[in-house]
C-alpha positions in Angstrom: -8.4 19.7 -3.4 -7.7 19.2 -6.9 -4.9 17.2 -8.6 -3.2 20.6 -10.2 -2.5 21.9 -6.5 -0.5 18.5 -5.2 3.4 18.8 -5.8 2.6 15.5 -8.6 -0.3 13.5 -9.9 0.5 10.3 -8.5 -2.6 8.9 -7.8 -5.1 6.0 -8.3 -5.8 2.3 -7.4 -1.9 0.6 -5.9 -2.0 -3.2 -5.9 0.5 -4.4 -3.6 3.4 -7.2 -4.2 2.7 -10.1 -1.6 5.7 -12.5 -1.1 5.0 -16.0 -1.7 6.5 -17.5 0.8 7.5 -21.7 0.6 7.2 -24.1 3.1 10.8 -23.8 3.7 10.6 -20.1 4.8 12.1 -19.3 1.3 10.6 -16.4 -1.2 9.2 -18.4 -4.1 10.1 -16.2 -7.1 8.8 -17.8 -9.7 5.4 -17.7 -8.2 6.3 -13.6 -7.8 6.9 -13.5 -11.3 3.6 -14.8 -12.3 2.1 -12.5 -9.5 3.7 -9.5 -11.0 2.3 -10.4 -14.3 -1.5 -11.3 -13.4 -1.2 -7.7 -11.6 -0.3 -6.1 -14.9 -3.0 -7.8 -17.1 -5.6 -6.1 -14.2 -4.3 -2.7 -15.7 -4.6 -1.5 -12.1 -2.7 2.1 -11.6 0.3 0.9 -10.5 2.2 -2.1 -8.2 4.2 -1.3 -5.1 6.8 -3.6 -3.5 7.6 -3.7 0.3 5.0 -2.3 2.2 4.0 -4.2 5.1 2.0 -7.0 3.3 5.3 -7.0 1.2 6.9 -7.8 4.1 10.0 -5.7 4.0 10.7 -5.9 7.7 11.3 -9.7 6.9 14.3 -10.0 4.1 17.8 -10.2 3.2 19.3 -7.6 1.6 20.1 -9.7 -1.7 16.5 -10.7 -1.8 14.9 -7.0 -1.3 17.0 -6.3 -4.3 16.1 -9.6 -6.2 12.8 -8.4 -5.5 12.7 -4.9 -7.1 14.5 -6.0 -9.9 12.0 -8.5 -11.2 9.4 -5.4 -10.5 11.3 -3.1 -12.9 11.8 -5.5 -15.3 8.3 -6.6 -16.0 6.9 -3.6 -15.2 8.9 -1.2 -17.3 8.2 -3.9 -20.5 5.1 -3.6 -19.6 4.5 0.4 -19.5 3.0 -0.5 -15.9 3.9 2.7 -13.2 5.9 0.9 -10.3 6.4 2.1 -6.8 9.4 0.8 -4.3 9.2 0.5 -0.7 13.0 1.3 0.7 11.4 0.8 4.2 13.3 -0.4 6.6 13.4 0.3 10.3 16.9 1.1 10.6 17.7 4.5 8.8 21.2 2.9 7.2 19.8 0.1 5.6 17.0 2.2 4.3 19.1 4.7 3.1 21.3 1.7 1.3 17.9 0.2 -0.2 17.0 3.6 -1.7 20.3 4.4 -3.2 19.6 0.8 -5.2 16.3 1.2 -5.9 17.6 4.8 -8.1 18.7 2.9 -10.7 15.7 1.3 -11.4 13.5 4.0 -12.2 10.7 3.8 -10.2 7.8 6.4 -10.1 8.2 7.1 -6.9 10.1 5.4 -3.6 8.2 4.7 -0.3 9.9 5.5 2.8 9.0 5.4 6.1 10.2 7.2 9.6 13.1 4.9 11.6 11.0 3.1 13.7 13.2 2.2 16.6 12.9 5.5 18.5 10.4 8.1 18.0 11.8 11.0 16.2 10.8 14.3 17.0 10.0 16.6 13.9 13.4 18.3 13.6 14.8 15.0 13.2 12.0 13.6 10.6 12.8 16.7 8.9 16.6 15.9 8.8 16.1 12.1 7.8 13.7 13.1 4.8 16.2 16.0 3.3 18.7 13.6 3.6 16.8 10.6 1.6 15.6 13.0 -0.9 19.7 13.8 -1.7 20.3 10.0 -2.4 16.8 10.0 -4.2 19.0 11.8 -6.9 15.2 13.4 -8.1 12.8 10.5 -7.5 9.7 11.8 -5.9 9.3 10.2 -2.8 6.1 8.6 -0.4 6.1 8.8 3.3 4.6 6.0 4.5 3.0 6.6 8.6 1.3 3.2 9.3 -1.2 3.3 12.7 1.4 1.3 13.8 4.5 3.5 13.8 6.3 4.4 17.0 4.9 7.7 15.8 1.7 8.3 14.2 1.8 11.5 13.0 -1.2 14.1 12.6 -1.2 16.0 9.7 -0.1 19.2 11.2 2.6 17.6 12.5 2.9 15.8 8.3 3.1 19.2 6.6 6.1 20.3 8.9 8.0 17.6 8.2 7.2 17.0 4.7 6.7 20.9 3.4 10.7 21.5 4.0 11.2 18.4 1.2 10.2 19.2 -2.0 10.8 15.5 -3.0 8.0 14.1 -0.6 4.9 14.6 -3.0 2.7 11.8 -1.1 1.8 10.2 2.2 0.3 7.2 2.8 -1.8 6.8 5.9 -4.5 6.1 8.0 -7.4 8.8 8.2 -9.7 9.1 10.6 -13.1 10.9 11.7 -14.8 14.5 9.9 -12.5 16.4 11.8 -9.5 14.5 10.7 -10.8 15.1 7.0 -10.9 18.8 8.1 -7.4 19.0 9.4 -6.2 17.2 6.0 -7.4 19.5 3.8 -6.3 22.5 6.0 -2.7 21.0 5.8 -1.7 18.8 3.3 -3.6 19.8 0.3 -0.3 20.1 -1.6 0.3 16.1 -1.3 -1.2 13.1 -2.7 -2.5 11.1 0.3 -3.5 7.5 -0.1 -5.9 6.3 2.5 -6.4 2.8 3.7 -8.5 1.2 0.5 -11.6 0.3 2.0 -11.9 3.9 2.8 -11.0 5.4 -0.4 -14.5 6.1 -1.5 -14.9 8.0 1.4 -11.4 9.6 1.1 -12.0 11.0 -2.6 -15.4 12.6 -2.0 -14.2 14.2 1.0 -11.7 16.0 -1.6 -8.4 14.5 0.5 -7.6 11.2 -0.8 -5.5 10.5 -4.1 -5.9 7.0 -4.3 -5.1 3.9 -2.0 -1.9 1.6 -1.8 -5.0 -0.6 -1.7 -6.1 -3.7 0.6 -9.1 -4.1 -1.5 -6.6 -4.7 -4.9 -5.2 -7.5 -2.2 -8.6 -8.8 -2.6 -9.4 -8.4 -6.0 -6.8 -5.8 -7.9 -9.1 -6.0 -11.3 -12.2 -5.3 -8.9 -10.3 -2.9 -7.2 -9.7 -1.3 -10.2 -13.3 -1.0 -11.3 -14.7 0.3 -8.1 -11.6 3.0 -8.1 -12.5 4.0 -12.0 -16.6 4.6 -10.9 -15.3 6.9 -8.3 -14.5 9.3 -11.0 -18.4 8.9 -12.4 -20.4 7.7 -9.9 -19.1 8.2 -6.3 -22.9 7.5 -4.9 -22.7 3.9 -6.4 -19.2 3.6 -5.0 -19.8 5.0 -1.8 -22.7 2.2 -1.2 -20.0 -0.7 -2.4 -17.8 1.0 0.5 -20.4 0.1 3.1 -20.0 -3.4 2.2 -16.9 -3.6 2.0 -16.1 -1.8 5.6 -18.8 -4.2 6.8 -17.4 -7.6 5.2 -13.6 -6.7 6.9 -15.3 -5.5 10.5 -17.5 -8.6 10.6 -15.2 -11.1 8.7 -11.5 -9.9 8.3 -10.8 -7.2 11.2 -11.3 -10.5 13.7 -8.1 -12.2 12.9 -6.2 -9.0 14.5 -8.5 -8.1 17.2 -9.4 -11.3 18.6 -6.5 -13.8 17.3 -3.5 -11.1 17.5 -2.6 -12.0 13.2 -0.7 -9.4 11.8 -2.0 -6.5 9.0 0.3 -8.8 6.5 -1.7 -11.8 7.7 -4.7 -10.1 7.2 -3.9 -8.6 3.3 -2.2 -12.5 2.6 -6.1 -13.8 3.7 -7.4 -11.2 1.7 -5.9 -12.4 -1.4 -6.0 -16.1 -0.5 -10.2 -15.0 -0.8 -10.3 -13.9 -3.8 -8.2 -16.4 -5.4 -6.7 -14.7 -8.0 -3.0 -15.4 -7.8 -0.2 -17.6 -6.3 -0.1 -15.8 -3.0 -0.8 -18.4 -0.5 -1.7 -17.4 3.3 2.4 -18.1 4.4 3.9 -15.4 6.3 7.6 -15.7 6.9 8.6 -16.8 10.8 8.2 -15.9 13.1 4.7 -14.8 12.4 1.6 -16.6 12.6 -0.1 -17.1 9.5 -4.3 -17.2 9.5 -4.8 -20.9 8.0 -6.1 -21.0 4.5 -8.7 -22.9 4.9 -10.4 -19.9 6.0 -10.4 -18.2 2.8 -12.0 -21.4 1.2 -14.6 -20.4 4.3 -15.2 -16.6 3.5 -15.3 -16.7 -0.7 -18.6 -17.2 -0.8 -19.2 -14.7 1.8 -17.0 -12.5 -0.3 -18.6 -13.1 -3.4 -22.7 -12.6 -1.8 -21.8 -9.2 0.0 -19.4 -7.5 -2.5 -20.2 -9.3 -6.0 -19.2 -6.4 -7.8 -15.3 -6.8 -7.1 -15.5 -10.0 -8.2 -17.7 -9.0 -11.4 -15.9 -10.1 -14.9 -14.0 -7.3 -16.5 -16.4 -5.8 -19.5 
């Protein structure tokens, strides 16, 4: 699967906005502003706002568009691409955050399914033709998390998404070499963006575009690096994969399985290890958030198994 045969060439290494979120339960926005920034001098690929470790389930209204406007702003002065998440569980208020996020420009919007009831594929189908008419030309992303009411397989993807020309990616989890095998047997035509520590894995099986990345939660200018030697030396980035897989199995993963955190808990950790911005480990209530003292713990595991995220930029 090449570039030239997806619907657009949206690709690459994502770093994802994380809210900084006060002691009062409050979004701290000038700490956003100089996250935002810090992202752009990593040159990654691009920023997204409100995916799950953006906590869009989480906000008002007025702040999911105070949000995306401070996004656009710096972003577009900077020449940095910018992705929005609309998401939202409830179809009218997503359909309301898309039709404000138009005017903004973005390269693409992220959507994801209504998440209160299953629907079935007729009714995906429906939702998405309608976003795309209020997406007045915007490409859009469907994003179908392992945690959706509805985890779709990629058959089941390129029904709903083939009938929408506006839908030229998918974020999602992948899965085993038959997985791979159904991807590239039906979704060829879209840009898929695997979970990041499998991205490696995802580009040299010819399916994955890029990653809306938890690594770049751990180090976006790292990130960056190890997505650039996929293009030139996918053997040397396949062996970083390894260690990354094995540093969130042994050392990340365990906050979910064992302590019940959250995947935003998790990514928050992630970039309370690396250090890198104002992030903090706060989640909004009413969920947990993993103490920060752990990340002070697991830097300098961080930094012995994966030293090359973590490597100055040359």
């Amino acid at each position: 699967m090449t570039l030239q045969t997806r619907r657009h060439h949206i690709a690459g290494n994502w770093a994802t906005l994380l809210l900084p979120i006060a002691d009062d339960d409050s979004i701290d926005f000038t700490a956003l502003a100089r996250e935002i920034d810090i992202l752009i001098d990593a040159r990654v690929d691009g920023i997204y706002s409100n995916g799950t470790a953006g906590e869009f389930h989480n906000q008002t209204e007025a702040e999911y568009d105070r949000i995306q406007e401070m996004l656009a702003g710096r972003c577009q002065a900077a020449g940095m691409a910018f992705v929005i998440g609309a998401c939202q569980p409830d179809p009218v208020i997503m359909l309301a955050r898309l039709r404000r996020a138009v005017p903004l420009k973005p390269l693409a919007i992220q959507v994801i399914l209504p998440d209160w009831w299953p629907l079935t594929n007729q009714e995906a189908i429906d939702f998405l033709k309608r976003v795309s008419e209020a997406a007045d030309g915007i490409p859009l992303i469907l994003y179908n998390p392992p945690h959706a009411k509805r985890v779709l397989s990629p058959r089941d993807l390129s029904e709903v998404c083939r009938s929408c020309p506006s839908v030229v990616g998918i974020k999602l989890a992948d899965g085993d070499a038959e997985w791979y095998a159904e991807a590239r047997a039906h979704l060829s035509e879209f840009s898929l963006f695997v979970p990041g520590h499998h991205l490696a894995t995802g580009m040299n099986a010819g399916v994955a575009a890029g990653a809306f990345s938890n690594v770049a939660c751990l180090s976006p200018q790292g990130a960056q690096a190890w997505t650039d030697m996929m293009r030139t030396d996918i053997e040397a980035a396949l062996s970083i994969e390894k260690r990354i897989c094995a540093f969130m199995d042994d050392h990340v993963v365990p906050f979910r399985r064992d302590h019940g955190f959250s995947n935003a808990a998790l990514d928050k950790l992630l970039a309370a290890i690396g250090n890198w911005g104002p992030v903090g480990t706060r989640l909004r209530w009413p969920y947990r958030s993993i103490d920060g003292q752990n990340a002070e713990t697991l830097r300098e595991t961080a930094h012995a198994m994966i030293p090359e995220l973590f490597a100055p930029r040359r």
